[in-house]
N, C-alpha and C positions, 0 to 999 in steps of 0.2 A: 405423470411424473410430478407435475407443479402441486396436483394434489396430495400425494400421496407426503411431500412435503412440507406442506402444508400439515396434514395429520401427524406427522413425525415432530414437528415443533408444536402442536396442542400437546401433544404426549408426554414430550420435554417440560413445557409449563406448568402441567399437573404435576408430573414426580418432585420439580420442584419447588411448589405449592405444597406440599404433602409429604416435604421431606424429612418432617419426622415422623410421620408417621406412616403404615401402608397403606395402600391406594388399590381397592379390589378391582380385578380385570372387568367384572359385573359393572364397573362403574368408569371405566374407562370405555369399554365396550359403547356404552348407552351415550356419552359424554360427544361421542366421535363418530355415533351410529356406523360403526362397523363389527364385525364378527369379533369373539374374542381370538379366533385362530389371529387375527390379521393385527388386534392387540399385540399378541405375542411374537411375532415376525415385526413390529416395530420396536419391542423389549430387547429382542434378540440382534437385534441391529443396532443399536447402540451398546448393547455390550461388546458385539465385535469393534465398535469404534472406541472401545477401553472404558467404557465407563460399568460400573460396578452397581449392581442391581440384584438387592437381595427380592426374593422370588418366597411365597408360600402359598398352599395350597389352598388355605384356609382363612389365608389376611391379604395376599394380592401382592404387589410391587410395593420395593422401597429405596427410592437412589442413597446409598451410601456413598460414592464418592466418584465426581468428574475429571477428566483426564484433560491434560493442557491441550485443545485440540480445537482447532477454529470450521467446525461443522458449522454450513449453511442455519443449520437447524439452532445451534448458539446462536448466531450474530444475527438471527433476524429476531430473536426471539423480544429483543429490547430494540431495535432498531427504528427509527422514527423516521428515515427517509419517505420519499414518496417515488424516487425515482433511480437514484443510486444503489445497487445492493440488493435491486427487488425481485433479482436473479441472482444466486451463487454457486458456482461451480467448484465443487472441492476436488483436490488431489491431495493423496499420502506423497506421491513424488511425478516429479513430471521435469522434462526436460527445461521448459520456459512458458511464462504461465503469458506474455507476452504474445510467441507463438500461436500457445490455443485462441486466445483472443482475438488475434487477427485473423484466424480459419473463422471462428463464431461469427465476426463480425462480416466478412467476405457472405457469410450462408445466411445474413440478415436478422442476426438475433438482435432484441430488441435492447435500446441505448443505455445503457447506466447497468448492464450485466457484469458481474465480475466473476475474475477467474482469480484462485488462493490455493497454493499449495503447501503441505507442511515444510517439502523440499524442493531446491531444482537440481537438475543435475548438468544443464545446460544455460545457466541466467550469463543475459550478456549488460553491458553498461554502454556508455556513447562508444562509439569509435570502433565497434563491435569488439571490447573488450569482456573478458570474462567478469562474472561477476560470482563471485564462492556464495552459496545460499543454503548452509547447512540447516537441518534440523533447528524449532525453536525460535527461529527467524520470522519475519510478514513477508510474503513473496505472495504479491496480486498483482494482477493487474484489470483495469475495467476500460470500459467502452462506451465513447461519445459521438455524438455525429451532430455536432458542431453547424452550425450556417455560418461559416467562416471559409476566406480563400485558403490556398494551401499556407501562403505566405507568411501568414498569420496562426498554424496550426504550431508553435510554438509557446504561446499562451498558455497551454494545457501543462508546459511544465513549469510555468510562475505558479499557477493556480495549483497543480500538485502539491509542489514543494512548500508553499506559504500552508494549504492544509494540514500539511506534515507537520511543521516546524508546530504550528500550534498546536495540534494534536501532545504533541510531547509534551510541548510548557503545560499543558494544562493537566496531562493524565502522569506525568512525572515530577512537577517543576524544574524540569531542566532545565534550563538555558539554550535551545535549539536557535542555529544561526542559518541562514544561506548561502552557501558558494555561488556565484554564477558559475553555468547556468542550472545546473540540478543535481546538485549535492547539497544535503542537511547535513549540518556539523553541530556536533555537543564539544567544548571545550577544545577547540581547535581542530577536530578529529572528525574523521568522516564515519556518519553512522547512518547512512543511505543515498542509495542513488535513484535516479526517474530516466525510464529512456520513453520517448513517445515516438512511435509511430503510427501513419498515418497510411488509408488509402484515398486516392483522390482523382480527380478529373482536371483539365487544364487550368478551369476555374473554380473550383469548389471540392470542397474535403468530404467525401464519405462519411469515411470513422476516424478516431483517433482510438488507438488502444495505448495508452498509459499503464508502463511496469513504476511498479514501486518496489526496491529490496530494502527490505530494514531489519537490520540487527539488531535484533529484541531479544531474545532469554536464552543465550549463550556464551560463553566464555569467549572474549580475543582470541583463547587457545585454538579455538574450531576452526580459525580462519589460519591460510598461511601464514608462515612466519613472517616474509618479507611485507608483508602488512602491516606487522603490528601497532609500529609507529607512527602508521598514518590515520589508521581507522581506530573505532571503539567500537561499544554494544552498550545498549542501553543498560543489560548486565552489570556491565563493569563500571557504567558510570553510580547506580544505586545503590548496585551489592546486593541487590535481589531481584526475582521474576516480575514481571507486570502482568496483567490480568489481559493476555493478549486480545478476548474474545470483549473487551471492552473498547483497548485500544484501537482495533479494526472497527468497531461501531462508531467512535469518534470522528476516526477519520472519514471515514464514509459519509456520516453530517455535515464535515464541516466541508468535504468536497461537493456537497448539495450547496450549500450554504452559496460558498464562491462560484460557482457554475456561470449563472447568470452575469457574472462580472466579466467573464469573456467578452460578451461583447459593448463591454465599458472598461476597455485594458486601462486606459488614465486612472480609474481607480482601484482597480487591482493591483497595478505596480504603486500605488503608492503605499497602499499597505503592504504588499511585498517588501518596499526598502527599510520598512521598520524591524524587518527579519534579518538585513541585505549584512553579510560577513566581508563580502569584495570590495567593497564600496569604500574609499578612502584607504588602501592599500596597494602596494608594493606589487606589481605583476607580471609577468612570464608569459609572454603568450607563444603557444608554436603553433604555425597553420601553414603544413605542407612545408616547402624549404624556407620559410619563414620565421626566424627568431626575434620577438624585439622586448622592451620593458617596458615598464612605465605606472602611470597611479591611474589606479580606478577608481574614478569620479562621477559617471551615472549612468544612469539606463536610460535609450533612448524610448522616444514612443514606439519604436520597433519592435522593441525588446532587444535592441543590440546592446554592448556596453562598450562605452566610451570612454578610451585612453588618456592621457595625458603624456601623451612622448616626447622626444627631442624635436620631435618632427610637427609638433601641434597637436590637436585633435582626433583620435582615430574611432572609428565602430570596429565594434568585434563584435562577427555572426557566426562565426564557429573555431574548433580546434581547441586547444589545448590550452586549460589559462590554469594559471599555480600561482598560490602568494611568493615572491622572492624566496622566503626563507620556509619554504613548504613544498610536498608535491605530493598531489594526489592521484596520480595518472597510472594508478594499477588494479584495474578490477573498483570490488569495494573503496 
């Protein structure tokens, strides 16, 4: 299979090497030393994956034209990881790409595997809230296995989320900000979420499977209505599509990149806070029958984030936190 993958991304790299002109089977054949039949059952599978491949009998292949579509065989083809991404598992639709990742990871596939679906039909957010993951979207998620306690398996969504946010400024120039604790927001507005889960042992984390949903090349319309006010899409902040099969190669780097910073969290959160949207704001926290206010003023070495109440100083390790005059506690 990893082979056979392997040749399907040589095959993508000639057609488009050779995209304007055709490219004879004779010569793809010899290129990949396998049969022309097995040529042709790799032509034929990418056209089922929507991509457009004029065919002669007398001059060979010619890609005329690729379909918005985040195939393994896309994203590794420019991909410069070593370890991230150097397994990809595609779906046209799947329930939660979270899900599969934690079966893959339970059956010992190996660390930095990701799972990407064009759709979910099932994506969930913290608090096991739904998350809408229409078509056009980045619904992945990948697989760590950390030397970290459980304790400390919350790291993975600083290090998410800071990949994220710069991912964006750099392949948009957005303005991407951070919610504590894992939401990216573009202009006040939530344009993705991170749920991590983790399996583990008393004292030590297995794996960690990391979802990422991000609202990349669709309309607000796609999303419910009762949404609209709170979230965006990359769409709607540009007014036009992003080169998804880029963006997912970005982030995949830059989550190689910060990896290693897990176990130096002092320097991860401090480039974290230079993303931080909570920090120095107005805040709402609810955790179980507990309601209170107050200004967010830092992140502990924790990773908690610390209040400023009536009441003095507080951490916050989980629930529900909204700026004052915001709430973002639906889904997306």
């Amino acid at each position: 299979m990893r082979r056979n993958l392997k040749r399907r991304t040589k095959v993508l790299d000639l057609l488009y090497h050779y995209q304007t002109d055709y490219l004879s089977g004779a010569e793809l054949s010899d290129q990949l030393d396998v049969s022309r039949t097995t040529i042709w059952k790799y032509i034929n599978y990418f056209r089922e994956a929507g991509y457009e491949i004029e065919s002669s009998s007398k001059l060979g292949y010619r890609l005329v034209e690729t379909p918005d579509i985040l195939l393994p065989e896309e994203i590794k083809r420019n991909l410069t990881t070593n370890q991230i991404g150097h397994q990809i598992i595609h779906y046209n639709q799947i329930d939660s790409t979270n899900r599969v990742a934690k079966e893959q990871a339970k059956n010992g596939v190996k660390e930095g595997t990701v799972i990407i679906s064009e759709e979910q039909t099932g994506g969930k957010g913290r608090l096991n809230r739904n998350f809408s993951s229409p078509q056009g979207g980045i619904w992945l998620s990948y697989i760590l296995s950390p030397d970290l306690k459980p304790v400390m398996a919350g790291r993975a969504t600083y290090l998410s989320a800071l990949a994220l946010a710069k991912t964006i400024n750099q392949i948009t120039n957005l303005d991407a900000k951070i919610k504590w604790p894992n939401d990216v927001l573009i202009n006040d507005k939530k344009v993705s979420g991170i749920l991590t889960e983790m399996g583990a042992e008393l004292d030590k984390v297995n794996y960690l499977a990391i979802g990422m949903g991000i609202n990349a090349n669709f309309a607000i319309s796609k999303l419910p209505v009762e949404l609209h006010n709170k979230v965006t899409t990359i769409f709607n902040e540009l007014g036009e599509q992003i080169d998804r099969v880029a963006f997912v190669q970005s982030l995949l780097q830059e989550i190689e990149k910060l990896y290693p910073k897990l176990d130096n969290f002092e320097e991860l959160l401090a480039e974290w806070k230079g993303y931080a949207y909570t920090l120095g704001q107005e805040v709402k926290i609810a955790d179980g029958n507990q309601e209170y206010s107050g200004l967010a003023v830092d992140i502990a070495d924790d990773g908690a984030l610390i209040v400023k109440t009536d009441r003095g100083q507080e951490k916050v390790y989980s629930g529900d936190v909204s700026l004052s005059h915001q709430s973002f506690n639906s889904g997306n």
